[in-house]
N, CA, C and O of each residue as an XYZ file, in Angstrom:
784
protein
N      42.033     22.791     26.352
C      41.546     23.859     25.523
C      40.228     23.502     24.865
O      39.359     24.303     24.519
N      40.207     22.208     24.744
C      38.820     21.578     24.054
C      37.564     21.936     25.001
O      36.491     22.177     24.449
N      37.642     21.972     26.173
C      36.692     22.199     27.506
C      36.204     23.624     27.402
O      35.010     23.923     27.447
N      37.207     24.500     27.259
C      37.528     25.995     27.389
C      36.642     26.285     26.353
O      35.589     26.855     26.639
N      36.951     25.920     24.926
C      36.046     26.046     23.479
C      34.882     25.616     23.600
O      34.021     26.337     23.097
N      34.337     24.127     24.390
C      32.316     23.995     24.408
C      32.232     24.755     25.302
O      31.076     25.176     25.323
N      33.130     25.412     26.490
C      31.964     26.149     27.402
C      31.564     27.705     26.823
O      30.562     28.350     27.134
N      32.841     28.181     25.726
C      32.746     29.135     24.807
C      31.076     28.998     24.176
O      30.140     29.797     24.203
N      31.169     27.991     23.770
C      30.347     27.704     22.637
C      29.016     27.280     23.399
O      27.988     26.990     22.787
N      29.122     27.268     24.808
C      27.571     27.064     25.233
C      27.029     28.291     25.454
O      25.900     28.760     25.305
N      28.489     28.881     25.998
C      27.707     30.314     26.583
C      27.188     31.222     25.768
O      26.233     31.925     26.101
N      27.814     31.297     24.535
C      27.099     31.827     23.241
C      26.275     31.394     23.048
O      25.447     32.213     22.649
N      25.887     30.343     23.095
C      24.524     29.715     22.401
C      23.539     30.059     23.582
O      22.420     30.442     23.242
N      23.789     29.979     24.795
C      23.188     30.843     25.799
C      22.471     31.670     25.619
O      21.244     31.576     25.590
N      23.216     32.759     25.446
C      23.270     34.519     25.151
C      22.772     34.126     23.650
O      22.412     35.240     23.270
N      22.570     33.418     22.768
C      21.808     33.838     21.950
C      20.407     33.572     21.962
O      19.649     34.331     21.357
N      19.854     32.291     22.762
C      18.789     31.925     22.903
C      18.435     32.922     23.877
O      17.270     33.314     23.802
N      19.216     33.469     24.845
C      17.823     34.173     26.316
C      18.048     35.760     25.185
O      17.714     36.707     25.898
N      18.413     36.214     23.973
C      18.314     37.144     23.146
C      17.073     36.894     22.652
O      16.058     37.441     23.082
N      17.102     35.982     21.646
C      15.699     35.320     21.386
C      14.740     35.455     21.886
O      13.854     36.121     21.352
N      14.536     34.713     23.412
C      13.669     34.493     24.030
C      13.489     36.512     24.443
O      12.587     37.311     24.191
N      14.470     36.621     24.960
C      13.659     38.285     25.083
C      13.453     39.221     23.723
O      12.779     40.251     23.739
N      13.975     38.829     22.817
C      13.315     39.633     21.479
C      11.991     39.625     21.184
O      11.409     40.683     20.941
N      11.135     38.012     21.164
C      10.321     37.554     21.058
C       8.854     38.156     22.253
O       7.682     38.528     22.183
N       9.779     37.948     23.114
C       8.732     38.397     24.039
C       8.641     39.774     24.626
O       8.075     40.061     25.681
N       9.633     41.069     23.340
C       9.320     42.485     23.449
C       8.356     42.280     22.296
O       7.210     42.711     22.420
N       8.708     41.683     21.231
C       7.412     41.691     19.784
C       5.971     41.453     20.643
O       4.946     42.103     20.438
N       6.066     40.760     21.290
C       4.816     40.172     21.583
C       4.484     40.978     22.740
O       3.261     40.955     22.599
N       4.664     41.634     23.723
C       4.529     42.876     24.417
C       4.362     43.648     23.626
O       3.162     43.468     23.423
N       4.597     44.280     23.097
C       4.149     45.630     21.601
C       3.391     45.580     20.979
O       2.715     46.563     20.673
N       3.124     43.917     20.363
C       1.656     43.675     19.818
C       0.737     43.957     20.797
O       0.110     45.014     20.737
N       0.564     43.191     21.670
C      -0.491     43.482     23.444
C      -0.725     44.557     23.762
O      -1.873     44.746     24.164
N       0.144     45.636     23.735
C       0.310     46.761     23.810
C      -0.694     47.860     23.132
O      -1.395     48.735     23.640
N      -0.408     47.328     21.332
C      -1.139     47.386     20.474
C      -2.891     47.472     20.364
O      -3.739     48.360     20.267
N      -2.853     46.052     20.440
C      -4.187     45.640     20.624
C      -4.842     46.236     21.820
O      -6.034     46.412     21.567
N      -4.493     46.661     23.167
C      -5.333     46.986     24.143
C      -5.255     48.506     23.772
O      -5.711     49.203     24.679
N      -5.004     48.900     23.169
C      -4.812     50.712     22.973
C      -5.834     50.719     21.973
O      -6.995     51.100     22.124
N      -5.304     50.268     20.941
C      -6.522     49.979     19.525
C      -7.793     49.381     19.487
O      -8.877     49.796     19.077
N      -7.427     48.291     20.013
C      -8.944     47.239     20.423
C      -9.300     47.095     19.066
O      -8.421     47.055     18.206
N     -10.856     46.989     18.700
C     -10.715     46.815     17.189
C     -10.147     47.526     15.744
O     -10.118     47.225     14.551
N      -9.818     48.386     16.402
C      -8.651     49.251     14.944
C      -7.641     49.009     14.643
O      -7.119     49.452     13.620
N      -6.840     47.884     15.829
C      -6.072     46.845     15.270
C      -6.443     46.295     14.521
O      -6.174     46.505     13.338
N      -7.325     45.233     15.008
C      -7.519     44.463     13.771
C      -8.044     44.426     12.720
O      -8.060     43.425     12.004
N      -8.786     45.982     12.328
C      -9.145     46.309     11.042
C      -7.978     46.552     10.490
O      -7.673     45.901      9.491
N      -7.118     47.489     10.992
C      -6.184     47.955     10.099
C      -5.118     46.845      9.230
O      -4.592     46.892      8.119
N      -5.105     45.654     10.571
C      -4.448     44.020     10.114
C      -4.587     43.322      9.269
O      -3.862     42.524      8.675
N      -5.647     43.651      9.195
C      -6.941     42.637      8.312
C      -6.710     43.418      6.484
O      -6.785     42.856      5.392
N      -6.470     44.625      6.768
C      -7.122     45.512      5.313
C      -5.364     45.388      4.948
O      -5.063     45.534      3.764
N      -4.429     45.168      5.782
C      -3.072     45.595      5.377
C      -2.243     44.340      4.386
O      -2.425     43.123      4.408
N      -1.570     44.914      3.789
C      -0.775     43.596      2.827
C       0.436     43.157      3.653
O       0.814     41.988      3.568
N       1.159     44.160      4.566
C       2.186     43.948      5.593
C       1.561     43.719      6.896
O       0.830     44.680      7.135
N       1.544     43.192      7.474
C       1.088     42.925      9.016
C       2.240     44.072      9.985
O       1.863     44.987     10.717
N       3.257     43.787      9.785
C       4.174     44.154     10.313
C       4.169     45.707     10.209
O       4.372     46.368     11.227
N       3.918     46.378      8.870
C       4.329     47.382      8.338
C       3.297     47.920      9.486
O       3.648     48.398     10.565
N       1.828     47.729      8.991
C       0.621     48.136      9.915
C       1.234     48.097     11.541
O       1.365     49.138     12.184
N       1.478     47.159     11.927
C       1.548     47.827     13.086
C       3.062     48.557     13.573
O       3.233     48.908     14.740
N       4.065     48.719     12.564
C       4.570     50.142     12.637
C       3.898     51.359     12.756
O       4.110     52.271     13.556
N       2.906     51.254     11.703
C       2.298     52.468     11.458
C       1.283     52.993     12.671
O       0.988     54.148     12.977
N       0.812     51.596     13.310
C      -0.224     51.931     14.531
C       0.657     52.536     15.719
O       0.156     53.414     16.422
N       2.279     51.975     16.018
C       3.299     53.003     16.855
C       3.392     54.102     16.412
O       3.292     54.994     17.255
N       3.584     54.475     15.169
C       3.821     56.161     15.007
C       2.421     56.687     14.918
O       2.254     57.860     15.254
N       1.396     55.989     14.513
C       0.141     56.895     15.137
C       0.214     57.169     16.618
O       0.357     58.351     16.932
N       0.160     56.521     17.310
C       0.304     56.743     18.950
C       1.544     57.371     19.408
O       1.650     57.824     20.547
N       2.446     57.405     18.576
C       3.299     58.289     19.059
C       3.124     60.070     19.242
O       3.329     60.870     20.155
N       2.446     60.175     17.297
C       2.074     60.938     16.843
C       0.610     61.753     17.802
O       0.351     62.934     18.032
N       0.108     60.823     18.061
C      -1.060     61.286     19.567
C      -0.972     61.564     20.517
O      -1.799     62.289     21.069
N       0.335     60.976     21.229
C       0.904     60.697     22.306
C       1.362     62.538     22.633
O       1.146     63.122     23.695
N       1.879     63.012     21.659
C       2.544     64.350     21.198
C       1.438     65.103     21.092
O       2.035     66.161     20.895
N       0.301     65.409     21.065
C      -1.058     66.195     21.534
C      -1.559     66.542     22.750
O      -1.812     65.750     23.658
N      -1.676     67.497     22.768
C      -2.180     67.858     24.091
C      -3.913     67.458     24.388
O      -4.672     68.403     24.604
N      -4.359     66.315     24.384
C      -5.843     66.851     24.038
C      -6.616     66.954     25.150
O      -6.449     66.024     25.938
N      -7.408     67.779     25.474
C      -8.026     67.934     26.733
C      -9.232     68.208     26.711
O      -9.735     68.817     25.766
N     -10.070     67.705     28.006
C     -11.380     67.873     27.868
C     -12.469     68.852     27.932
O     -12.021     69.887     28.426
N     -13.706     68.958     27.640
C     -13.958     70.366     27.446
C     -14.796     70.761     29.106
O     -15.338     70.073     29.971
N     -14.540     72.150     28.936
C     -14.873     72.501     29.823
C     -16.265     73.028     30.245
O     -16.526     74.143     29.795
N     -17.163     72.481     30.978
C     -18.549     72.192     31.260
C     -19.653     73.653     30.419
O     -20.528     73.458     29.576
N     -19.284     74.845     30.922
C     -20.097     75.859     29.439
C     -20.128     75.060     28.012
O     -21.071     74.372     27.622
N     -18.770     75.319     27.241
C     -18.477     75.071     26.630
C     -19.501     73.563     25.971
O     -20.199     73.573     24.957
N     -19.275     72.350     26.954
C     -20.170     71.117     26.320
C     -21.508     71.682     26.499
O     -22.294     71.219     25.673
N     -21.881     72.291     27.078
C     -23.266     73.077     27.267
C     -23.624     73.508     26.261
O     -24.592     73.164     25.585
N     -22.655     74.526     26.026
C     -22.634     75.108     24.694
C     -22.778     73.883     23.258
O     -23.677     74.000     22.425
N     -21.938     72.986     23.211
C     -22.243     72.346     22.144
C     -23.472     71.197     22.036
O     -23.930     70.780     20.972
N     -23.925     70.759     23.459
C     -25.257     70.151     23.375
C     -26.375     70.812     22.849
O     -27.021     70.166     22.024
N     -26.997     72.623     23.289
C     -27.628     73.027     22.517
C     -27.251     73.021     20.783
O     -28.197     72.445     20.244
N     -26.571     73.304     20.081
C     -25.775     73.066     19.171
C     -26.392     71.943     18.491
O     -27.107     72.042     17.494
N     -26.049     70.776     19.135
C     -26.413     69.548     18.922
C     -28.108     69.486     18.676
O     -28.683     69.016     17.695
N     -28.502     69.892     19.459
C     -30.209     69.953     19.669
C     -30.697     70.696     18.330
O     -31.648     70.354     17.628
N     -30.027     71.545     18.176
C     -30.258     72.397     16.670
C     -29.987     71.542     15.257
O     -30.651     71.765     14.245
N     -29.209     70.802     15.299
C     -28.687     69.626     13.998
C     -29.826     68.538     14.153
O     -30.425     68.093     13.174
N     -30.104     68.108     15.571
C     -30.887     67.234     15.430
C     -32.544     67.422     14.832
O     -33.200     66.662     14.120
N     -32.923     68.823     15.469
C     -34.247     69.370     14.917
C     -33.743     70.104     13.352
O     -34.508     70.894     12.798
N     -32.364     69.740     12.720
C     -32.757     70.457     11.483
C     -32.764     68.870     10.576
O     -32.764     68.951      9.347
N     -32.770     67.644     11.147
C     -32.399     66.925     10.448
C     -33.683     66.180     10.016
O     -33.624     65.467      9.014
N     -35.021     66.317     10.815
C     -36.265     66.182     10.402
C     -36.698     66.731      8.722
O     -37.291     66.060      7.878
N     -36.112     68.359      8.562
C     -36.458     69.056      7.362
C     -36.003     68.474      6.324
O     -36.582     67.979      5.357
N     -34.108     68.637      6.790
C     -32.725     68.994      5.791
C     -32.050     67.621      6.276
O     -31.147     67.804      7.092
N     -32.336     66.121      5.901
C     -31.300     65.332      6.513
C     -29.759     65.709      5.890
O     -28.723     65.676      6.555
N     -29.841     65.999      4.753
C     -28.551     65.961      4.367
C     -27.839     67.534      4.703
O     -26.693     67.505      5.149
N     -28.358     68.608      4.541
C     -28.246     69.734      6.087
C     -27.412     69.182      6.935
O     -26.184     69.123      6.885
N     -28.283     68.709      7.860
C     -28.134     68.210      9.308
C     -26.461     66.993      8.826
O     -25.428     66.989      9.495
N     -26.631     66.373      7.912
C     -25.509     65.759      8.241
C     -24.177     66.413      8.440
O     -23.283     66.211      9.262
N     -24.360     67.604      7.033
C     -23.648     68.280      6.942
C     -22.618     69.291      8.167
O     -21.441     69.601      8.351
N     -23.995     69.512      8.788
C     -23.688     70.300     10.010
C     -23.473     69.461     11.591
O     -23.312     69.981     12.694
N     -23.524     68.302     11.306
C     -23.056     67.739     12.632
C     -21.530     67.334     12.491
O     -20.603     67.357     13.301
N     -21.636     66.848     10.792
C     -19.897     66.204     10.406
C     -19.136     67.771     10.961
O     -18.216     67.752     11.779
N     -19.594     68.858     10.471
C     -19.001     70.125     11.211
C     -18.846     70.758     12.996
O     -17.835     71.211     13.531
N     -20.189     70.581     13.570
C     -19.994     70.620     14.767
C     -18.744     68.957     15.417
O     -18.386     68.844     16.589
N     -18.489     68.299     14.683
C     -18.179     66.935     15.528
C     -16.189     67.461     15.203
O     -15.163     67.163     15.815
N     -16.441     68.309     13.991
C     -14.920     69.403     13.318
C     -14.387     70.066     14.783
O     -13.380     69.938     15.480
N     -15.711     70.890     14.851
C     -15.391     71.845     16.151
C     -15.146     71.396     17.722
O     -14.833     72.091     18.689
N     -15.421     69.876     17.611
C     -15.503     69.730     18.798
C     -14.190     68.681     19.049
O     -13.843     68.197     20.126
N     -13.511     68.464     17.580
C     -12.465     67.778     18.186
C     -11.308     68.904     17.963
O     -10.176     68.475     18.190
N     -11.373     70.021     17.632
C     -10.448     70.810     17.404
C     -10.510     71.754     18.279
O      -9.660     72.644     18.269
N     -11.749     71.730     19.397
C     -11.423     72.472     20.798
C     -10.801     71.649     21.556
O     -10.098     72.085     22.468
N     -10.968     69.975     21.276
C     -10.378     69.281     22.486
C      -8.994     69.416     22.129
O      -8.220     69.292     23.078
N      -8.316     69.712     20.637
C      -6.619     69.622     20.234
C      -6.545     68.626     19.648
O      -5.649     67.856     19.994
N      -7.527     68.196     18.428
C      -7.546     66.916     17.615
C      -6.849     68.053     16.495
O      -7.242     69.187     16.766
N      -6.032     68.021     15.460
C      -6.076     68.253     14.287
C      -7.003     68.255     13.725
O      -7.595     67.231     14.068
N      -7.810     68.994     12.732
C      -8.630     68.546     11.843
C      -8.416     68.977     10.377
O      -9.392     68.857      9.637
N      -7.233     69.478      9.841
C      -7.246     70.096      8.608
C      -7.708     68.744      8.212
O      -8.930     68.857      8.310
N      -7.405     67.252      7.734
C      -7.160     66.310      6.914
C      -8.004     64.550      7.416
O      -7.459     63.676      8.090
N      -9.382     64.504      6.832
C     -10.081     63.487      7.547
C      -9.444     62.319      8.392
O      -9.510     62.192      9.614
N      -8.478     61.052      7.004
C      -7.929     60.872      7.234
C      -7.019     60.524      9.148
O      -7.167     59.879     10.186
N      -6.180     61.444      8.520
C      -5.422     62.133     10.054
C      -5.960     62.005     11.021
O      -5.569     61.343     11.983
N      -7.157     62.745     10.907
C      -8.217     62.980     12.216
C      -8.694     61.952     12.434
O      -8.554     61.612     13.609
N      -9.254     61.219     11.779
C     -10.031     59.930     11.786
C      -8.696     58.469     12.579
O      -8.842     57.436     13.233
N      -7.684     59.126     12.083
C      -6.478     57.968     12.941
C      -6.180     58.240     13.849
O      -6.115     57.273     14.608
N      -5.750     59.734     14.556
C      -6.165     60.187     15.656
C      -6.903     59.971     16.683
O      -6.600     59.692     17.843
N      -8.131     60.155     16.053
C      -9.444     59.993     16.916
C      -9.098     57.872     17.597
O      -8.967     57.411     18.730
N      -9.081     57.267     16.325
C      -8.426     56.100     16.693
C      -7.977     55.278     17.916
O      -8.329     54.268     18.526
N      -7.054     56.189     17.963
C      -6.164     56.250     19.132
C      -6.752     56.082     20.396
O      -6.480     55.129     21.126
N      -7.618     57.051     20.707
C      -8.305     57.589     21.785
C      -9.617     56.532     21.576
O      -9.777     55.719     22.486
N     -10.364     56.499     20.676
C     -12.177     56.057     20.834
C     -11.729     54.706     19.709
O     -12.133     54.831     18.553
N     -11.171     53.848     19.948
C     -10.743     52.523     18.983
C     -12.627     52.024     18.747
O     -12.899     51.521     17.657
N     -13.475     52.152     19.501
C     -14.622     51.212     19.305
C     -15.514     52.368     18.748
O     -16.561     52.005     18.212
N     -15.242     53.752     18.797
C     -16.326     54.778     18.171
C     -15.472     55.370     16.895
O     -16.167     56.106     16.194
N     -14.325     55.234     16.510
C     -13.716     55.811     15.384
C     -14.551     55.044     13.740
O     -14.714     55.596     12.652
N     -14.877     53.807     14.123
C     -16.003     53.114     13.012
C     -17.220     54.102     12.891
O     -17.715     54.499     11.836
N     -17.559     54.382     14.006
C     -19.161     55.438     13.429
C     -18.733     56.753     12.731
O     -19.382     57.340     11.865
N     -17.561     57.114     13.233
C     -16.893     58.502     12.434
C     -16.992     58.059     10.917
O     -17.894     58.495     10.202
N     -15.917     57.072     10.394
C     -16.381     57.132      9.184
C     -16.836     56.242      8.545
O     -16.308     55.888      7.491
N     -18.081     55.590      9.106
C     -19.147     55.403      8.340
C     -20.264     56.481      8.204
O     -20.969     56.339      7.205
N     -20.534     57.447      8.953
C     -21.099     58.631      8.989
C     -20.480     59.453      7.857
O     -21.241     59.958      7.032
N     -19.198     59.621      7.757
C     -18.329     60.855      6.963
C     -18.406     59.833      5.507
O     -18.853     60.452      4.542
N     -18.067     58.490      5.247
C     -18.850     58.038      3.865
C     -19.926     58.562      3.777
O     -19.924     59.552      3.044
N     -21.099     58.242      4.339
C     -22.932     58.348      4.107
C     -23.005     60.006      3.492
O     -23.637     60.403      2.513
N     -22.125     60.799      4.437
C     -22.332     62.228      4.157
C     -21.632     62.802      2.480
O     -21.935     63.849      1.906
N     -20.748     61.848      2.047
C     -20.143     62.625      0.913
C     -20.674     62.029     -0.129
O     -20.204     62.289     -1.237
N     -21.704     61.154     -0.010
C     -22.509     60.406     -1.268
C     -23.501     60.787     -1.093
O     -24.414     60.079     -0.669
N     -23.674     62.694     -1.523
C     -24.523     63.707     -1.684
C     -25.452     62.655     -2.350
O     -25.052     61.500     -2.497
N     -26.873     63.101     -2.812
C     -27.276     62.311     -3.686
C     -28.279     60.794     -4.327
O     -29.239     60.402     -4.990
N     -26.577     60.276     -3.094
C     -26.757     58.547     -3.833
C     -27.438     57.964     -2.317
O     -28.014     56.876     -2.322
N     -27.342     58.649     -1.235
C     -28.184     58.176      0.013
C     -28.987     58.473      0.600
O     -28.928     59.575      1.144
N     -29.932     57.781      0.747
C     -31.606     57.303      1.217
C     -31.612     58.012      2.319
O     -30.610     58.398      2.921
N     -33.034     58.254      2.689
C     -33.382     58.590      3.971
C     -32.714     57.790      5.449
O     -32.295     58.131      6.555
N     -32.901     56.678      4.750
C     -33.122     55.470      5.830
C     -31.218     55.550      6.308
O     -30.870     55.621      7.486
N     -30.222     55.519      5.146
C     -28.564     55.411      5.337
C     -28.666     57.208      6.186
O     -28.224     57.361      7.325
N     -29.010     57.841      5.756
C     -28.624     58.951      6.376
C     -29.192     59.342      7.941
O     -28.590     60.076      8.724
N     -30.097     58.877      8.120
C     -30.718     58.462      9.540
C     -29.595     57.671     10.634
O     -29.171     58.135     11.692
N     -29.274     56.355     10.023
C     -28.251     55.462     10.231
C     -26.834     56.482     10.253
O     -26.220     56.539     11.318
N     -26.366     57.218      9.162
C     -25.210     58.680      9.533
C     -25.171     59.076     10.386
O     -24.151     59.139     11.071
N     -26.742     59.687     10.820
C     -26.372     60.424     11.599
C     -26.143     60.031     13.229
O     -25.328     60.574     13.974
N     -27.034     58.995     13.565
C     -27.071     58.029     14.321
C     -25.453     57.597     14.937
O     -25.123     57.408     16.108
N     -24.641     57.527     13.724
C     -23.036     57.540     13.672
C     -22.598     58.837     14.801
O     -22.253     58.750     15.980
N     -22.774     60.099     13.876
C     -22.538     61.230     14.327
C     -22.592     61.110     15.643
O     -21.507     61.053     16.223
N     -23.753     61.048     16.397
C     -24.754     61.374     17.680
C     -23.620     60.619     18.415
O     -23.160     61.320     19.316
N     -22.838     59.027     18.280
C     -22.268     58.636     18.755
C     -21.089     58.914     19.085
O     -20.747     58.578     20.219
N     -20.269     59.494     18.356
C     -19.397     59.789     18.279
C     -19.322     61.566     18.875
O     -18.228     62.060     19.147
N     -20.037     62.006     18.951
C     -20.549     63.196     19.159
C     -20.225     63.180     21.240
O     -19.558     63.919     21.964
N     -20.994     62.090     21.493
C     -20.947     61.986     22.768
C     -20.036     61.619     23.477
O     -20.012     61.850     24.686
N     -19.085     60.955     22.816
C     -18.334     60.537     23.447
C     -16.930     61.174     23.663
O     -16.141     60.841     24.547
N     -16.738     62.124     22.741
C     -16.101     63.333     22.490
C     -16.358     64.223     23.462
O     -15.489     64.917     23.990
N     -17.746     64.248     23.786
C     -18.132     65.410     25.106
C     -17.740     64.805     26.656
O     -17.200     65.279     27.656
N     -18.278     63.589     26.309
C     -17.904     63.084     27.675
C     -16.700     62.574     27.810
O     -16.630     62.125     28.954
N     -15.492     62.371     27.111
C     -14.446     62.123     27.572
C     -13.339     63.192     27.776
O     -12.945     64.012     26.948
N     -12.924     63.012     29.047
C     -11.755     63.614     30.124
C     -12.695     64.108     30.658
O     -12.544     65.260     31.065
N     -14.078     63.406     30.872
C     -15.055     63.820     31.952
C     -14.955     63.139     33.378
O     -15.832     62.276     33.419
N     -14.104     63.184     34.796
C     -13.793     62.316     35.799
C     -15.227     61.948     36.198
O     -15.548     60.766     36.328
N     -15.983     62.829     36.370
C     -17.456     62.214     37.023
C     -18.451     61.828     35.902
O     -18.663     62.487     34.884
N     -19.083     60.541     36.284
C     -19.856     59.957     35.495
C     -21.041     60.912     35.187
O     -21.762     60.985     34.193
N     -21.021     61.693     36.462
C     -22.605     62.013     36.267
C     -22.999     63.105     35.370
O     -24.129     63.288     34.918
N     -21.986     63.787     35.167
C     -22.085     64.436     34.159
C     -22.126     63.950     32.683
O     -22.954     64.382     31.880
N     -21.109     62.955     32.354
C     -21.458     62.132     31.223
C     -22.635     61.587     31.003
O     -22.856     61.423     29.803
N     -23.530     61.222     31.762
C     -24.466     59.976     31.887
C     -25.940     61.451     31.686
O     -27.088     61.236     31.298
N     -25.508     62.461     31.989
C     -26.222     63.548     31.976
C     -26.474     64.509     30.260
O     -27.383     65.189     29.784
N     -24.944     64.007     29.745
C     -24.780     64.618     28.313
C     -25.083     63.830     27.521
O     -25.219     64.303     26.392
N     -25.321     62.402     27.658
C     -25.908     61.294     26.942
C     -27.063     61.399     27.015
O     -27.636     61.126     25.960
N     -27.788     61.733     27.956
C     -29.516     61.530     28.291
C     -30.154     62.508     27.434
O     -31.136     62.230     26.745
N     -29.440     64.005     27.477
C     -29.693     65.166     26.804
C     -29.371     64.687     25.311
O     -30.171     65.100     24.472
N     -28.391     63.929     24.877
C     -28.644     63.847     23.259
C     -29.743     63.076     23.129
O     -30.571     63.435     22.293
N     -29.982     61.921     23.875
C     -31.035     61.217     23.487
C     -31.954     62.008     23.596
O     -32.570     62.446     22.625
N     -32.198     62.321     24.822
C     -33.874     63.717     24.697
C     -33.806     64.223     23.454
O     -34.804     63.885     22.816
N     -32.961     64.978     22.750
C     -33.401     65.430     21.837
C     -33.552     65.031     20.682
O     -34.181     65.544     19.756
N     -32.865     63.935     20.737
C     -33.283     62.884     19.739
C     -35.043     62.882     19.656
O     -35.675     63.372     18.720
N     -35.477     62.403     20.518
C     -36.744     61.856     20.547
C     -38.092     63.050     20.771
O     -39.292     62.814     20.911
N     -37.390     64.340     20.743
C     -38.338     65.120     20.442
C     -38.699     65.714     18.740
O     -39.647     66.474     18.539
């Protein structure tokens, strides 16, 4: 019976270590998971958080929460439509920079709420957007700061805003774009009008 009881007692200890070993290595799949979806909005959000853990709960129910959107890309008038648009913010931003900021933080409103972004609540939108553009969701709001410190910002920060905008602007147009050449076509056109 003594034989019967260690092989009891190995096989448990078994089954608890290959538990372990696969608990460990779903955490660590989920983090990976994490990080290649987020890229650096992981590790901002890691970095700024007092829970590590909690944060990247919160980065699963964001992606869940995204996951549950329909968002789709726009359809070629339509970005047509919002590049002239664009061309208009950019030539009002020579006069009216703070105008122009005004009105691109709005066209950039309209253009994630044709693709099926939410936008009642920055925030939201801004974690959203996340999801999808992890390396362009930084120009969103550093642009959407610059713009609400009516006032307190320079020519030079609001230039740098909008600069934000333009980025984020494009990449919004060109994504769920399958052919490059059209992207590479809606980029050239913001820059043109940049530089006129």
């Amino acid at each position: 019976m003594t034989g019967a009881v260690a092989a009891v007692i190995v096989i448990v200890l078994l089954v608890v270590v290959v538990a372990a070993v696969l608990f460990v290595g779903n955490q660590q799949r989920k983090r990976r998971q994490l990080r290649e979806r987020f890229g650096p909005e992981y590790d901002r959000r890691l970095e700024s958080a007092d829970d590590p853990k909690k944060a990247e709960r919160e980065l699963h129910e964001l992606a869940a929460q995204r996951d549950k959107l329909e968002i789709r890309p726009l359809d070629p008038a339509t970005r047509d439509r919002y590049l002239v648009a664009w061309n208009q913010v950019q030539a009002q931003f020579v006069d009216q920079p703070q105008a122009a900021l005004e009105s691109a933080d709005a066209l950039v409103d309209q253009v994630l709420r044709d693709r099926g972004y939410p936008v009642d609540d920055f925030a939201e939108r801004a974690d959203l957007v996340a999801v999808d553009h992890p390396k362009i969701v930084s120009h969103y709001r550093a642009a959407a700061e610059t713009r609400t410190r009516v006032g307190e910002a320079n020519t030079e920060d609001q230039r740098v805003a909008f600069v934000h905008y333009r980025e984020l602007f494009s990449e919004l147009l060109d994504d769920g774009v399958e052919d490059d050449t059209p992207r590479e076509a809606a980029r050239e056109h913001v820059r043109e009008g940049e530089s006129r």
